[in-house]
C-alpha positions as CSV (number, residue, x, y, z in Angstrom):
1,X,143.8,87.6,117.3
2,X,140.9,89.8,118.1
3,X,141.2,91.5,121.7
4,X,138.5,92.1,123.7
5,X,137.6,93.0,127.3
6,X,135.6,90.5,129.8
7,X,132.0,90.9,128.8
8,X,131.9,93.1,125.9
9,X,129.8,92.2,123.0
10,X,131.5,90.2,120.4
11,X,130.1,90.1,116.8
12,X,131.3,87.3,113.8
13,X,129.8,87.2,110.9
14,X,130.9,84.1,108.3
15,X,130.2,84.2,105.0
16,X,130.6,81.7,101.9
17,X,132.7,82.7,98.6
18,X,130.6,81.3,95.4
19,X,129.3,81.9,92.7
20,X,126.0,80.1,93.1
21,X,123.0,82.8,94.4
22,X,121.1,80.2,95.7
23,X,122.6,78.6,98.4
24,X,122.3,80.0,102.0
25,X,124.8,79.0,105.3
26,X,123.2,78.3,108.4
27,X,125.9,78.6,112.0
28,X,125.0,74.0,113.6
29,X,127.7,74.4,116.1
30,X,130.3,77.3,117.8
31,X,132.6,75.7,120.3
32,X,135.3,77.5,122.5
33,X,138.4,76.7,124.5
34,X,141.3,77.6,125.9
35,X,143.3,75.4,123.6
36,X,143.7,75.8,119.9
37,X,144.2,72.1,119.4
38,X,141.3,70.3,121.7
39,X,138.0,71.6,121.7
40,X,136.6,68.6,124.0
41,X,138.1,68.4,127.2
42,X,137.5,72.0,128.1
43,X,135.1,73.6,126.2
44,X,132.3,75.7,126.8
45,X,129.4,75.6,124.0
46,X,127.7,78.5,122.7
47,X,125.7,76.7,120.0
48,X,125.0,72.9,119.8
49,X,123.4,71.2,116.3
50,X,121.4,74.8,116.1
51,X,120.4,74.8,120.0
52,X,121.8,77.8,121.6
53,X,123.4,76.6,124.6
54,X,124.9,79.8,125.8
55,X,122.3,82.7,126.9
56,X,124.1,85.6,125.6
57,X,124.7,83.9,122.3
58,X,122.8,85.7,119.1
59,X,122.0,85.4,115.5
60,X,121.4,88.4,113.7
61,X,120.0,89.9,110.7
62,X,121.9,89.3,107.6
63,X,120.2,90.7,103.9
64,X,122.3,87.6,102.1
65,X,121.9,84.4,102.6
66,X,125.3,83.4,101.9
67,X,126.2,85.1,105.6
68,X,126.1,84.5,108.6
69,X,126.0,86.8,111.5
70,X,126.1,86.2,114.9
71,X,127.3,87.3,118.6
72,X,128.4,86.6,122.6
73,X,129.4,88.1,125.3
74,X,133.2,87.4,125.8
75,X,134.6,85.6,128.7
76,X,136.9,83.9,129.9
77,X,138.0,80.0,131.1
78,X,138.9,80.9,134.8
79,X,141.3,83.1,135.2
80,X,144.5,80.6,134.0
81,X,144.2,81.0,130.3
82,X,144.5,84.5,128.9
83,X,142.7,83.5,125.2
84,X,139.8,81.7,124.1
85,X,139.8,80.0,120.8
86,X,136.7,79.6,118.8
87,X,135.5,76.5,116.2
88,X,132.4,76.7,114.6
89,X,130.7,74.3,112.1
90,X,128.6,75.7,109.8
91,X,126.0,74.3,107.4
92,X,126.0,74.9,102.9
93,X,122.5,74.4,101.9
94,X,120.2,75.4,98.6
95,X,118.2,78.5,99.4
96,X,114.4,77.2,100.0
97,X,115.3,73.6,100.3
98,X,113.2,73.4,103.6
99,X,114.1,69.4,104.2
100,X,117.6,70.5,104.4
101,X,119.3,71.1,107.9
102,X,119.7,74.7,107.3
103,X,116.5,74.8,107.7
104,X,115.4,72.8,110.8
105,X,117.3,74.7,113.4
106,X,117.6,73.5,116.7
107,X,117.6,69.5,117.1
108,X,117.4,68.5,120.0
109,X,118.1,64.8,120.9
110,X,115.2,62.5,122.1
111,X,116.4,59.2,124.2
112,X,115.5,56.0,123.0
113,X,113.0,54.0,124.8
114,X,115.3,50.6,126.1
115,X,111.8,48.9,126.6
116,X,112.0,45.2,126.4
């Protein structure tokens, strides 16, 4: 566990373990909830398929491409629950591969047309 107070500035950084320079991670989705075991039914989503859904969410700076590093402001779910658990998805790619999803950042999804 990492303890911190309501609001103060909380920094992650991720990072992948390999041998191969040129592949870069990119953070698709950061999810947080109450409960360890169910990130659906009440959850609050900082980042969404590379949209930042949360306005004190943050990516920052990192000289390697094989991390991550990113940040939020803590809070918390009410006042019931005294932690808040965090899953995030995050994305392998090949450094300069610009079809690949690390590099196409926020996608937002467009509604189909149900003409006739």
């Amino acid at each position: 566990p990492y303890y911190v107070d309501l609001n103060q500035n909380l920094f992650l950084q991720a990072s992948l373990d390999s041998s191969d320079p040129n592949l870069v991670v990119f953070v698709d989705t950061c999810v947080a909830s109450p409960d360890p075991k169910n990130f659906r039914t009440l959850a609050y989503q900082l980042i969404r398929s590379g949209c930042v859904k949360d306005p004190t969410y943050s990516s920052y700076y990192s000289p390697y491409s094989e991390v991550a590093r990113f940040g939020f402001n803590a809070f918390s779910f009410v006042r019931r629950y005294s932690s808040v658990y965090l899953q995030c998805e995050l994305v392998v790619c090949r450094y300069n591969d610009y079809s690949s999803r690390c590099y196409q950042g926020c996608l937002r999804r467009f509604k189909r047309n149900a003409g006739s």
